[in-house]
N, C-alpha and C positions, 0 to 999 in steps of 0.2 A: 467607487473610484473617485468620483467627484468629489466629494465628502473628505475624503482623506488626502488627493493630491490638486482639489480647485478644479472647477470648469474647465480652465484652459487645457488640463491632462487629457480631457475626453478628444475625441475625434470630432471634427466639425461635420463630419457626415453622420455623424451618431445623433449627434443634438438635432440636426435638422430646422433651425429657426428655433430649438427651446433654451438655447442661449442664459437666455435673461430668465429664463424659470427654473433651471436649474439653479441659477446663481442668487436666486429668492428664496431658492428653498436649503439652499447652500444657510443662508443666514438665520433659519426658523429653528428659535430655542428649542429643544426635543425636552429638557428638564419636565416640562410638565405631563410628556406623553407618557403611556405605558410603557412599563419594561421591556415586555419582548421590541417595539417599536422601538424604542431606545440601542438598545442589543441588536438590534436591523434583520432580524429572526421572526417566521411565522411563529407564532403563539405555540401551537402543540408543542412543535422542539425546543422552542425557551424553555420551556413548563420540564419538559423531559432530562434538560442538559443541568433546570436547577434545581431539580428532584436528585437527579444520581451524582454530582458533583460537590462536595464541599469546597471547592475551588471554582465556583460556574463562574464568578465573576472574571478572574484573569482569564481563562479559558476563553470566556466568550470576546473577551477583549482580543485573545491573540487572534482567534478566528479570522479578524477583520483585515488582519496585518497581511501586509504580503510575505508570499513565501519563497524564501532563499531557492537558487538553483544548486541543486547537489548532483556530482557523478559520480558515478562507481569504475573504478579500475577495473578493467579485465584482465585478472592474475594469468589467462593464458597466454597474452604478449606482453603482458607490462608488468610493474610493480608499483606501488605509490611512491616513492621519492625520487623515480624519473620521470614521471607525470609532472608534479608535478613543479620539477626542475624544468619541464619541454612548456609548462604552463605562465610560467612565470615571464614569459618573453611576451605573452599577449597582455600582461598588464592588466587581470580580473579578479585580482586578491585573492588566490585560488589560497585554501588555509586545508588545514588535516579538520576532521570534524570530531565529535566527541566519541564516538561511541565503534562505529563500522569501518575496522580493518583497512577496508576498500575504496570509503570514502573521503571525497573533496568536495570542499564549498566553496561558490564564487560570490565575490561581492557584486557582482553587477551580472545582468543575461544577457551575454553576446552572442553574435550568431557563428554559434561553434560546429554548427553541420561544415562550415567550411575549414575546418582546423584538421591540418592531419592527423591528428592523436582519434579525433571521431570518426575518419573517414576510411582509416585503419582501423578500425576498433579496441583502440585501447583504451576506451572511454564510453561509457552510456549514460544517456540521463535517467537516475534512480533517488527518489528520496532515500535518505539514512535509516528512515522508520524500516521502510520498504526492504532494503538490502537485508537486514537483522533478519526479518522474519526466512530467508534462505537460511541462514547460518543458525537458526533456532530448527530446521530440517535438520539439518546437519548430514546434507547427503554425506557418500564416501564412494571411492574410486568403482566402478566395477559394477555399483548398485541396479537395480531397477525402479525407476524412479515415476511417476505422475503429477504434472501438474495439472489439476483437475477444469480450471475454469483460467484456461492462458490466458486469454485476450490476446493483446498483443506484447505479449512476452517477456515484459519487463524482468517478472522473478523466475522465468525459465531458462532466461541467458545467465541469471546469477547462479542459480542453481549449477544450469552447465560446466561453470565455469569452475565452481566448486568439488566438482566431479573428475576438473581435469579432463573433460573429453574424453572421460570412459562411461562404458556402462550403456545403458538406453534411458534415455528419458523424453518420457510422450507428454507432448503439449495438448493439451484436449480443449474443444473449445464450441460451441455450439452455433459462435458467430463467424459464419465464414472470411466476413470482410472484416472483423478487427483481429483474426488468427493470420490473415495474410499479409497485415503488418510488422507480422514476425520473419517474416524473409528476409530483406533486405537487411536487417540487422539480425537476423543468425547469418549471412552473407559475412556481414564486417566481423563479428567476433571470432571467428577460425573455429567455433565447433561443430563435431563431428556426429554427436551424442544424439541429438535432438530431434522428434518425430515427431512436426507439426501435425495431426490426424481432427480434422472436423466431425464429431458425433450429432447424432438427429438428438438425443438428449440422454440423462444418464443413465439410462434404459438402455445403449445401444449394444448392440452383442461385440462392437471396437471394447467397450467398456468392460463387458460382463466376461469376455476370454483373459482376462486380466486379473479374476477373481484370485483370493489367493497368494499373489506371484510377486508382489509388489515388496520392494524395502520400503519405500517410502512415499507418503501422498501428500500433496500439500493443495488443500483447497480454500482458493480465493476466492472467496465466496463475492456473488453478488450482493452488493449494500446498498443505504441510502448513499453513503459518500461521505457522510457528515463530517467525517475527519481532515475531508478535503475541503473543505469551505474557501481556503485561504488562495485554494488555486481556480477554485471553482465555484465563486459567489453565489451563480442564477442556480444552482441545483437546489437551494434550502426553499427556492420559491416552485418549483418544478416537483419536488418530492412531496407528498401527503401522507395522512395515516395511512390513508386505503391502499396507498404502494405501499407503505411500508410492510403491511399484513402482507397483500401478495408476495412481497420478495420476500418476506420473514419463511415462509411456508416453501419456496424454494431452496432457501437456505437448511433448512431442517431435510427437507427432500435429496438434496445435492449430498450434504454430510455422508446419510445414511449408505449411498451407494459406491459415495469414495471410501467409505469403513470398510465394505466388502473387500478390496481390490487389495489388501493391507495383510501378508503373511503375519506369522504366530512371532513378537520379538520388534516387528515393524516398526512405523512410526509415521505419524499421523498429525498433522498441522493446520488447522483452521482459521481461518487470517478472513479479519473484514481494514475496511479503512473507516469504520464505524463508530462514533460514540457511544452509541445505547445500547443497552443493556439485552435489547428486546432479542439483538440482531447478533451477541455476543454472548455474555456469561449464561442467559438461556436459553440460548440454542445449546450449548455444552452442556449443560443442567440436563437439559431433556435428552439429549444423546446418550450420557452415561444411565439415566435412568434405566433406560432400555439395552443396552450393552451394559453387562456385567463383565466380559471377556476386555474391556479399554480400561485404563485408569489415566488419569494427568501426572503429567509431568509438570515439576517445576519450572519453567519456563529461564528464572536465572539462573540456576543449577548448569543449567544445558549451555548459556552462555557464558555463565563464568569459567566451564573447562575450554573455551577457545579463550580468554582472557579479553573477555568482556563485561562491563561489567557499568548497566543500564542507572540512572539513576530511580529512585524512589520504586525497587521493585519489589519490594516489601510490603510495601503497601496495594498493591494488585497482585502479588503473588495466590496462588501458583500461577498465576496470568502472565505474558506481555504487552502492558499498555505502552503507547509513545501519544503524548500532550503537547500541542504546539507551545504552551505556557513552561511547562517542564521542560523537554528535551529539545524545542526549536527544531519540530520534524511535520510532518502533517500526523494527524488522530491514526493511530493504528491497533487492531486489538489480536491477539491470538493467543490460541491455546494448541499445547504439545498433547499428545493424547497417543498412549505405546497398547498396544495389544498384546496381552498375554499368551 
């Protein structure tokens, strides 16, 4: 923060009397340090991001950047061109974005909990990445639906919404206190659809009566985050190999028993907000190794029939990547994956 908008940006309570060593160290040529030190990255994930990337330099550059506020319309009371007609009176450069249907970007983060467009729920805050990977589910009216690892609910209000407030879709969630976050905003958004349900883990017999039954699953898997960097600096220092192995191993664990829950025709969505590879292409790798009954989907395929249409998907095909560097969203990776 200091680094990119000066000393004076930070809080005077933050510094605490290091004032004047922040602003020393504001001035220390980095030219001659290490890369990853240079890049403002622990060593492992420098090494990782400039292994799997022919692009790690802008990438790592965007990482640093801040990142725009994006919100998603709620199709079940609004539309996008009254939005944000009803936006343009608060004066935050609300623009159409590139890619998601549903999305607006602001140029500046005002405190929009007090806007009635949010208070009414015609408005969430959702990155662009983030929204896509609902519409890469591609719920449809009537379905049966799971999101496997809710949280607090970001892609299950999209989902919902995409649904039209038919159908049932269960929010599954293991942490009771960030699934209870989903209240008050399944409250504003008017659906109906939504069965917030906390599991002991994805063992639970909530889970396992479910076998079978499902049109659709879309699991948000637990990650490092590393996609998120931009919104969430102190995680690259908070995260290590040794999480990463343990979350890698829940990740592969989680997959498996959201496969189950996925009728014959189904469809099946794996979503990190991950860069690597570890946490992404194989976890899917080893997935289909072991199911011979899933195949991948193309991932642009599935967006180009809603008339979307992603840049550079050709190059991560059958994938969906989103690159802070490329598409101005935070790091996101998924894989479509249908059962025969």
């Amino acid at each position: 923060l200091a680094r990119e908008h000066g000393a004076d940006a930070m809080d005077a309570r933050a510094l605490r009397g290091d004032a004047n060593a922040v602003t020393r160290a504001l001035a220390t040529d980095l030219t001659p340090a290490p890369a990853d030190v240079r890049a403002e990255l622990p060593a492992w994930l420098f090494a990782e991001i400039e292994r799997q990337y022919q692009d790690a330099a802008p990438l790592i550059d965007a990482l640093k950047e801040s990142a725009p506020l994006d919100l998603r319309v709620n199709l079940i009371k609004a539309n996008r061109p009254d939005v944000l007609e009803e936006l343009s009176a608060h004066q935050v450069g609300a623009v159409v974005t590139r890619y998601s249907p549903e999305a607006i970007r602001l140029s500046s983060k005002p405190a929009l909990t007090q806007w009635p467009a949010y208070r009414e729920g015609r408005i969430e805050v959702q990155d662009e990445g983030s929204q896509l990977i609902a519409r890469l589910l591609q719920p449809r009216r009537g379905e049966m639906v799971v999101d496997f690892c809710a949280g607090a609910g970001g892609k299950t209000l999209a989902i919902g919404a995409l649904m039209r407030s038919t159908g049932r879709l269960y929010a599954f969630d293991i942490n009771e206190k960030r699934l209870a976050g989903l209240g008050p905003r399944l409250k504003r958004s008017g659906l109906s659809n939504v069965h917030p349900v906390v599991i002991r883990n994805e063992s639970d017999i909530r889970v396992k009566r479910l076998n079978g039954k499902c049109d659709r699953v879309l699991v948000d898997a637990p990650c490092s985050g590393s996609g998120t960097l931009r919104r969430n600096p102190d995680l690259k220092w908070r995260f290590n190999e040794a999480e990463l192995a343990r979350v890698n191993e829940i990740q592969h664990s989680v997959l498996r028993a959201a496969a189950r829950l996925l009728k014959p025709g189904g469809r099946l969505v794996y979503a990190t907000c991950s860069l690597l590879e570890q946490e992404n292409q194989q976890v899917i790798d080893a997935f289909l190794a072991e199911h011979a009954d899933f195949e991948l989907v193309a991932a642009a395929t599935v967006l180009r029939a809603q008339s979307i249409d992603v840049d550079h998907a050709a190059r991560f095909a059958p994938y969906f990547v989103m690159l802070p560097h490329l598409h101005g969203t935070d790091g996101f990776f998924a894989a479509a994956l249908e059962r025969r």
